[in-house]
N, C-alpha and C positions, 0 to 999 in steps of 0.2 A: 504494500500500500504506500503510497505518496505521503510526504510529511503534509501535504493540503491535505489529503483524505485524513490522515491522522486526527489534526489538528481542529478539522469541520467537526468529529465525533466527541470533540473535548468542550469541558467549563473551563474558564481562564478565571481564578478568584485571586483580587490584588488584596494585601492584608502587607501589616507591620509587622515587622520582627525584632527583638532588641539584639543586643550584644553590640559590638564594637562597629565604628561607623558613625558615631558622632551624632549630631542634630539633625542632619541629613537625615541616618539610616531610621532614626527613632519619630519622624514627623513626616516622613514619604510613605506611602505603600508601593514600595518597588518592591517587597516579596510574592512569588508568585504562587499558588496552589492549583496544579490543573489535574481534571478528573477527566478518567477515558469514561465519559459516560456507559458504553457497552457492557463494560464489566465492572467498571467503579472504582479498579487500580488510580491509584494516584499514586503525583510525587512533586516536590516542592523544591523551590531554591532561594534563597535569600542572602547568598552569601556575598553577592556582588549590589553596589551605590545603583545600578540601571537598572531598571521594569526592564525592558528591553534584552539586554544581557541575561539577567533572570530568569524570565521566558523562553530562553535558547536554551539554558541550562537543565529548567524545570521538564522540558518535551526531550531531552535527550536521557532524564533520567526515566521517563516515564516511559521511551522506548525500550530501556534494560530492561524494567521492573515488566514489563509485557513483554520479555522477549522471555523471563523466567517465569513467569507467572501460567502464561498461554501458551498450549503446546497445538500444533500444527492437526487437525483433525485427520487429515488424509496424510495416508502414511508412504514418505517418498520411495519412489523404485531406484532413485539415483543423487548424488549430491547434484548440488546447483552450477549452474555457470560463476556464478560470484561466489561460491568458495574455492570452486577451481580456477578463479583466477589468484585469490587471496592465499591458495596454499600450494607452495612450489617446493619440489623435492621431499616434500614429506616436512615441512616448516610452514607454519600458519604465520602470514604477514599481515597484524592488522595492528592499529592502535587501540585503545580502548575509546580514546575521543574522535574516531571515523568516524565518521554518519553510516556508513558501512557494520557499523561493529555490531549494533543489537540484531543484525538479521543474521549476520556468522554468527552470533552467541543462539541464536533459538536454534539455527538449524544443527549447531552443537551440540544440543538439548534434548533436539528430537531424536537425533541420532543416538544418543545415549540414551532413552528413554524406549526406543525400540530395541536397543541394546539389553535391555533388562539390567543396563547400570553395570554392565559390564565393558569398563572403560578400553580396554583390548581391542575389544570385539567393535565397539563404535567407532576406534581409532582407524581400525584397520578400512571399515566399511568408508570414512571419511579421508581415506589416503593419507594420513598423517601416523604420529608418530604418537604413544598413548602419552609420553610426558609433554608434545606440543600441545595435548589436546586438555591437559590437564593445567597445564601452563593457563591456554586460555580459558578454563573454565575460573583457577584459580583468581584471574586479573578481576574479576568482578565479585566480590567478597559474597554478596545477598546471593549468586548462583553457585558458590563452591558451596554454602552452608544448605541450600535447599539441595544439592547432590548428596552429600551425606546426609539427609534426613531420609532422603528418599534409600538410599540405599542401606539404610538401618532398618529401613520399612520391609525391605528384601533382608534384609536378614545378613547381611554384608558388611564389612568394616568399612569405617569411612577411608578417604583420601587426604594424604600427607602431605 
């Protein structure tokens, strides 16, 4: 989906946040609160003086938080074009601040999760290597902790 599709399914609520920031950050409402209306995930940012800034921040976290949260209904026969273009040699090349990143993280997600959590097996199906893929899972702290819950749900030890 398009970050306009995205974006048209969301509430945008502008609110005050304190902490550091001065007169500015304490009498503006540049913190942002935006909800994916469809499912209700939210996620917020307030760390930046700009509404604007905020708002870029706020929708990219809300991208992760959906990319971990919502898993893929139809279940793929093949990895994607754009993680085949993102993973060369068996090395996953992404940042976590890509705009790119939250659709490699779900379809990492999905793949382990068809995987039955068995990081090997999802590694292999996704051309990489299980520690790139654990690397990536790890870069995003809320999707390494809901892997090892799920995989304590399976009866599995978690990931180091």
């Amino acid at each position: 989906m398009s970050l306009d599709g995205l974006t048209s399914q969301c509430q945008f609520t502008r609110t005050r946040r304190g902490g550091p920031g001065g007169q500015h950050r304490n009498k503006v409402e540049s913190a942002i609160v935006v909800t994916h209306l469809p499912t209700g995930i939210t996620s917020q940012a307030s760390e930046r003086r700009s509404q604007h800034e905020n708002r870029a921040v706020a929708v990219q976290r809300l991208r992760l938080n959906l990319a971990i949260a919502w898993r893929n209904p139809v279940l793929p026969t093949d990895i994607s074009e754009l993680w085949m273009d993102r993973c060369t040699r068996g090395k996953i090349l992404i940042a976590v601040a890509h705009d790119d990143f939250p659709c490699i993280l779900a379809e990492a997600l999905d793949w382990i999760v068809i995987s039955k959590f068995q990081m090997a097996v999802a590694a292999e199906s996704l051309r990489c290597s299980t520690s790139q893929l654990i690397k990536l899972i790890k870069s995003v702290e809320s999707a390494f902790q809901w892997v090892n819950r799920q995989r304590k749900l399976h009866n599995m030890g978690p990931l180091k």
